[in-house]
C-alpha positions as CSV (number, residue, x, y, z in Angstrom):
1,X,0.0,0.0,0.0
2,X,2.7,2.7,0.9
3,X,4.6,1.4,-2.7
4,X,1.5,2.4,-4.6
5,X,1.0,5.9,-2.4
6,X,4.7,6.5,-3.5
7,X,4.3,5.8,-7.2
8,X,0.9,7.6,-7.1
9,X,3.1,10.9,-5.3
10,X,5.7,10.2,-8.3
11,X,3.8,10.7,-11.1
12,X,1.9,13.9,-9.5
13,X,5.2,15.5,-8.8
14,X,6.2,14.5,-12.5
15,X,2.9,16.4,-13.8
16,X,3.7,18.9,-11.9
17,X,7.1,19.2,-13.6
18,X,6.4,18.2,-16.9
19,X,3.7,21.2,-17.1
20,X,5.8,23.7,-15.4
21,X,8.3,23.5,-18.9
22,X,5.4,24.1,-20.8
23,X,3.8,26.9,-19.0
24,X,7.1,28.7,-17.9
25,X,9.4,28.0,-20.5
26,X,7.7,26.4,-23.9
27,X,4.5,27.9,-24.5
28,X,5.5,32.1,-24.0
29,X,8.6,31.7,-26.8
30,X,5.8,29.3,-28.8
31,X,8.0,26.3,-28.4
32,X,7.6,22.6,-28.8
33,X,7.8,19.9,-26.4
34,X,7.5,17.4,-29.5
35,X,4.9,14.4,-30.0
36,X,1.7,15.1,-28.7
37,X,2.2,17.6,-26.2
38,X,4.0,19.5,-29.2
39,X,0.7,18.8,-31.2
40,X,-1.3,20.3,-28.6
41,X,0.7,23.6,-28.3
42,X,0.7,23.8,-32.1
43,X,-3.1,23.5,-32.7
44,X,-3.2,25.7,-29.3
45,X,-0.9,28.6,-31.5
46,X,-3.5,28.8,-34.1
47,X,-6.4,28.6,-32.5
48,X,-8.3,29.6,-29.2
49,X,-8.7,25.9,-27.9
50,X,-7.5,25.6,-24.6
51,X,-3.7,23.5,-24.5
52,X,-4.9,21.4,-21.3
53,X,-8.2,20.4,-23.5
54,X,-6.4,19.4,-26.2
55,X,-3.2,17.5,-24.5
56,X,-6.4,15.4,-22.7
57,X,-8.0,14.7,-26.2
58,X,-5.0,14.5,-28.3
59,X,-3.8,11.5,-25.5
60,X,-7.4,9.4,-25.6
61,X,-6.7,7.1,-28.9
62,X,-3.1,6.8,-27.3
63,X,-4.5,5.5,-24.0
64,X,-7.1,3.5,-25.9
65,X,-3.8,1.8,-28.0
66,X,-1.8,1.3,-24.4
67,X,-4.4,-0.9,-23.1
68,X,-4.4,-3.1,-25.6
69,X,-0.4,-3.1,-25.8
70,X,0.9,-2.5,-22.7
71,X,-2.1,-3.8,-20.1
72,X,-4.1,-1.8,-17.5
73,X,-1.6,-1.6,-14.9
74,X,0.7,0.4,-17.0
75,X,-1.8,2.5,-18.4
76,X,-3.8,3.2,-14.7
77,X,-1.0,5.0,-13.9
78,X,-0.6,6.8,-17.4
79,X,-3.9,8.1,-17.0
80,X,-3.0,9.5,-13.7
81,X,-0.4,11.0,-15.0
82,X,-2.7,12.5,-18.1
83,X,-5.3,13.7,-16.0
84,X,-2.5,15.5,-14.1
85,X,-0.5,17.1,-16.2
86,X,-3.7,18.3,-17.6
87,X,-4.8,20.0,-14.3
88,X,-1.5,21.3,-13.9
89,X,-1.3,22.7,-17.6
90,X,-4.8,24.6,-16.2
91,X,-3.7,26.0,-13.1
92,X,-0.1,27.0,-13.7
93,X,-0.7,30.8,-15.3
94,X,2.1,31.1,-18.0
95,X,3.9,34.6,-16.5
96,X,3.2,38.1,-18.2
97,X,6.8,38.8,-17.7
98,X,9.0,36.4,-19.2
99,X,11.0,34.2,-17.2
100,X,13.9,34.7,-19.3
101,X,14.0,36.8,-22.9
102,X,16.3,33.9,-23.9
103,X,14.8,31.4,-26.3
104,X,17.6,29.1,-26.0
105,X,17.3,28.8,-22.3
106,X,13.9,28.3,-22.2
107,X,14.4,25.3,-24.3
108,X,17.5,24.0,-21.9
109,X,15.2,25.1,-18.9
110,X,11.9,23.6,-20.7
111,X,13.9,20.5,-22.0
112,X,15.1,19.7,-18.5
113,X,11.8,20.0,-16.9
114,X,9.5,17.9,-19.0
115,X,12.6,14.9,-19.1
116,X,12.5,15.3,-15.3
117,X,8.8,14.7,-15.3
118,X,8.8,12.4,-17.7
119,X,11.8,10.1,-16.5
120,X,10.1,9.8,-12.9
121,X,7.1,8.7,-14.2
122,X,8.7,5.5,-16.4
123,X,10.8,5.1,-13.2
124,X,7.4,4.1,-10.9
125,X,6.4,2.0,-13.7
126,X,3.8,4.6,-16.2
127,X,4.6,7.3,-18.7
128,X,3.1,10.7,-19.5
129,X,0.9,9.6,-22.0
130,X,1.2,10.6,-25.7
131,X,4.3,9.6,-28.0
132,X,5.3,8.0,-24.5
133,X,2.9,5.4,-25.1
134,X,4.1,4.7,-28.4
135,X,7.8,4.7,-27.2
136,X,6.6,2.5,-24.6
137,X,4.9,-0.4,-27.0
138,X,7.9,-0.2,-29.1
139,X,10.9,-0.8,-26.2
140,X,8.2,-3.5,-25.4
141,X,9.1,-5.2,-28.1
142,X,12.2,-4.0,-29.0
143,X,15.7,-3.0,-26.8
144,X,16.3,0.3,-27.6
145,X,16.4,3.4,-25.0
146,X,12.8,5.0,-24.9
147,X,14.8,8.6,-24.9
148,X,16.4,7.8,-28.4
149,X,12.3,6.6,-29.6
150,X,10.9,9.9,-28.3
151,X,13.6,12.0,-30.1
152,X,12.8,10.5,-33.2
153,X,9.0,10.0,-33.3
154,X,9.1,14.2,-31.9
155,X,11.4,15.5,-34.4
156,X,9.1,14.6,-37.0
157,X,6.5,17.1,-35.4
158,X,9.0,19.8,-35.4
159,X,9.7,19.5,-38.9
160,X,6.0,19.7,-39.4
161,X,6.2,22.9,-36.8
162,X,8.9,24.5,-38.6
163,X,7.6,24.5,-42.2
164,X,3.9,25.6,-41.1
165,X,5.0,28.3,-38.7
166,X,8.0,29.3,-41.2
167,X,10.0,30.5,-38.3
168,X,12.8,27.4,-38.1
169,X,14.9,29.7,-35.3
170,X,12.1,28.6,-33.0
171,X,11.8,24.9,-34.8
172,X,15.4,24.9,-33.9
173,X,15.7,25.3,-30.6
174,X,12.5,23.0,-30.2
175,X,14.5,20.6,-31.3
176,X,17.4,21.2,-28.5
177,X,14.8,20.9,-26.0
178,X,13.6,17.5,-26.7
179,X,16.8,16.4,-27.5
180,X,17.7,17.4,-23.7
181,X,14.0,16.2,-22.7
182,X,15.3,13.0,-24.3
183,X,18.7,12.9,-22.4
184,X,17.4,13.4,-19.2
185,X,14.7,10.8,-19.4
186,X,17.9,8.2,-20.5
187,X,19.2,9.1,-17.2
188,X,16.4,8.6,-15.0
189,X,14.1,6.0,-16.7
190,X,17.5,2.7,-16.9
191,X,15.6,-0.2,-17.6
192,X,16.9,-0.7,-21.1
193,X,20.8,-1.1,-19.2
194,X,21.2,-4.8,-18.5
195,X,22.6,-6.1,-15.8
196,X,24.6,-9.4,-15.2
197,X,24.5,-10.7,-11.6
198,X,26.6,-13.9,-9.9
199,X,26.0,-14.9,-6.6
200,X,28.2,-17.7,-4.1
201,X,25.7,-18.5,-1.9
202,X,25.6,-21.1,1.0
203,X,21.8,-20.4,1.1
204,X,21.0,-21.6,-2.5
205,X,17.2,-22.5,-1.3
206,X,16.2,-19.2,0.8
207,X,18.0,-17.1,-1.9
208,X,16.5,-19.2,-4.8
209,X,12.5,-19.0,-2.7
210,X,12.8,-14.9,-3.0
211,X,15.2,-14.7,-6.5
212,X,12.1,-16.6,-8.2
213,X,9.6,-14.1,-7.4
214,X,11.1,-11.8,-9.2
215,X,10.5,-12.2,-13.2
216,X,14.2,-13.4,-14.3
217,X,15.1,-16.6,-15.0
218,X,18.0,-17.8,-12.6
219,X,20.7,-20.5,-13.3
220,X,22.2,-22.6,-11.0
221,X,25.7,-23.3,-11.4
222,X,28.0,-25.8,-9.0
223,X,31.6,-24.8,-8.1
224,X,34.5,-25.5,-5.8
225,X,37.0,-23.3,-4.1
226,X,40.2,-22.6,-5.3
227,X,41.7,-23.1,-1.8
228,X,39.7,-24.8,0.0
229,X,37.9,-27.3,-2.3
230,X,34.5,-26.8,-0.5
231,X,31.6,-26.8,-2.7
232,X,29.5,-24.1,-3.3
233,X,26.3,-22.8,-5.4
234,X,27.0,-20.1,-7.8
235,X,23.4,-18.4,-9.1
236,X,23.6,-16.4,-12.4
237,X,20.8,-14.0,-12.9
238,X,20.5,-11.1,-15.5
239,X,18.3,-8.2,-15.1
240,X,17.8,-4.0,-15.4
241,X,19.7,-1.7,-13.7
242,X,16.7,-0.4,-12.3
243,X,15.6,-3.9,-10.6
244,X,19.1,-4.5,-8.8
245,X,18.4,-2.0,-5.6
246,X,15.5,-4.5,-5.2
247,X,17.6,-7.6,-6.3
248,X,20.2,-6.4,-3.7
249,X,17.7,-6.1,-0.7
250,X,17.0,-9.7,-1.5
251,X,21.0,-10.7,-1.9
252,X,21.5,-9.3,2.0
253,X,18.5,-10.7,3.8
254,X,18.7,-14.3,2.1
255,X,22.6,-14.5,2.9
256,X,24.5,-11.2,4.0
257,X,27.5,-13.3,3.4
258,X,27.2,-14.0,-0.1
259,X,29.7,-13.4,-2.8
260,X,28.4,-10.9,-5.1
261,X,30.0,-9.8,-8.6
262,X,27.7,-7.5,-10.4
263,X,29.0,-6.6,-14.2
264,X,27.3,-4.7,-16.8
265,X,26.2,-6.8,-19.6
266,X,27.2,-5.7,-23.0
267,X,24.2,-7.6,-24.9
268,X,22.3,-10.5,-24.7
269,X,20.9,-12.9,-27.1
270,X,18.1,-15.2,-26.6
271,X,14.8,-14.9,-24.5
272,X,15.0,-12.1,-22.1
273,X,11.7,-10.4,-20.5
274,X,11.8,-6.7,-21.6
275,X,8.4,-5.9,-19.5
């Protein structure tokens, strides 16, 4: 229950991020966030529809496609997030008075922000909706970072920005700020980073009872000390970066004396649970 509060707490703060770039930084130099956010704040350029309306309606086939792709669970949390960042997009008043006069720092400060947001928000286990989705489905399927995804699918919609606005000085730096946006999400949300775990463990049972529960596959591998020729159980087990805190925890209460060598896994070939 008080994992669920924090993840629920997460994507809030996230929102609350995510819609602070568009409000104080984006949306007064008419910038793009990219995908659909940057959809929103285009259609919300040229005409007098409100930008939280349209993020909400712009994300509804998305969410539709996510529960078919990526399963409730995910998507419970995505619409939290949604609903949000939508609420937060309403009540934060972009300022009269620019917060800088600088359109390239707005899009480093902008950039920042919404990654910030947006990187917690995969971290608790849900996205911010939109191109997110999309991103999401795809690193589903395939192992690729979700940052390098979103910079591709949301440069496409500053190209589109660029020609129908005809100013590419603000299509530009657009462009730097979901780059950034991007970046930063790469080094908050680490799943795609594999990680290659042995273990020498008297306690091959206990640690084996907890190691299962998580979904990896273990493999059990018998060997013998160098010195003192006593047998011993050696568990291989590969997994994300962002699962070994909670792979750890298990490590020290199953056997605090445990032999650990943790090495970062260059690729892997074969079956290998992505979700």
């Amino acid at each position: 229950m008080i994992k669920e509060i924090r993840k629920i707490i997460t994507i809030i703060l996230g929102a609350a991020f995510i819609a602070a770039g568009f409000n104080l930084f984006l949306v007064p130099h008419h910038l793009l966030s990219g995908g659909v956010s940057g959809l929103s704040m285009l259609t919300n350029y040229f005409t007098p529809i409100d930008l939280s309306l349209l993020y909400l309606l712009y994300n509804v086939p998305l969410l539709i496609a996510g529960i078919i792709f990526l399963g409730k669970r995910f998507i419970g949390l995505t619409i939290l997030s949604v609903a949000t960042v939508t609420w937060f997009i309403a009540i934060i008043p972009t300022p009269d008075n620019l917060l800088t006069n600088d359109t390239f720092l707005s899009a480093v400060f902008g950039g920042v922000l919404v990654g910030l947001g947006a990187g917690i928000s995969f971290r608790v286990g849900g996205s911010t909706g939109g191109f997110d989705i999309i991103g999401s489905i795809i690193t589903r399927y395939r192992d690729f970072p979700i940052g390098n995804v979103l910079v591709a699918l949301n440069a496409s919609v500053i190209l589109a920005a660029g020609y129908l606005e005809g100013n590419w000085n603000t299509a530009l730096a657009s462009m730097v700020s979901i780059y950034l946006t991007g970046k930063v999400i790469d080094l908050i949300h680490i799943s795609h980073i594999k990680i290659t775990v042995f273990i020498v463990t008297d306690q091959t049972e206990e640690m084996l009872s907890h190691l299962l529960k998580i979904p990896r596959g273990v493999t059990l591998i018998k060997t013998e000390g160098a010195f003192s020729h006593k047998e011993k159980d050696m568990l291989m087990t590969v997994t994300t970066r962002y699962e070994l805190a909670e792979l750890k925890e298990i490590i020290t209460k199953s056997d605090p004396k445990a032999f650990v060598n943790i090495v970062e896994t260059v690729g892997i070939m074969g079956s290998f649970r992505k979700g």
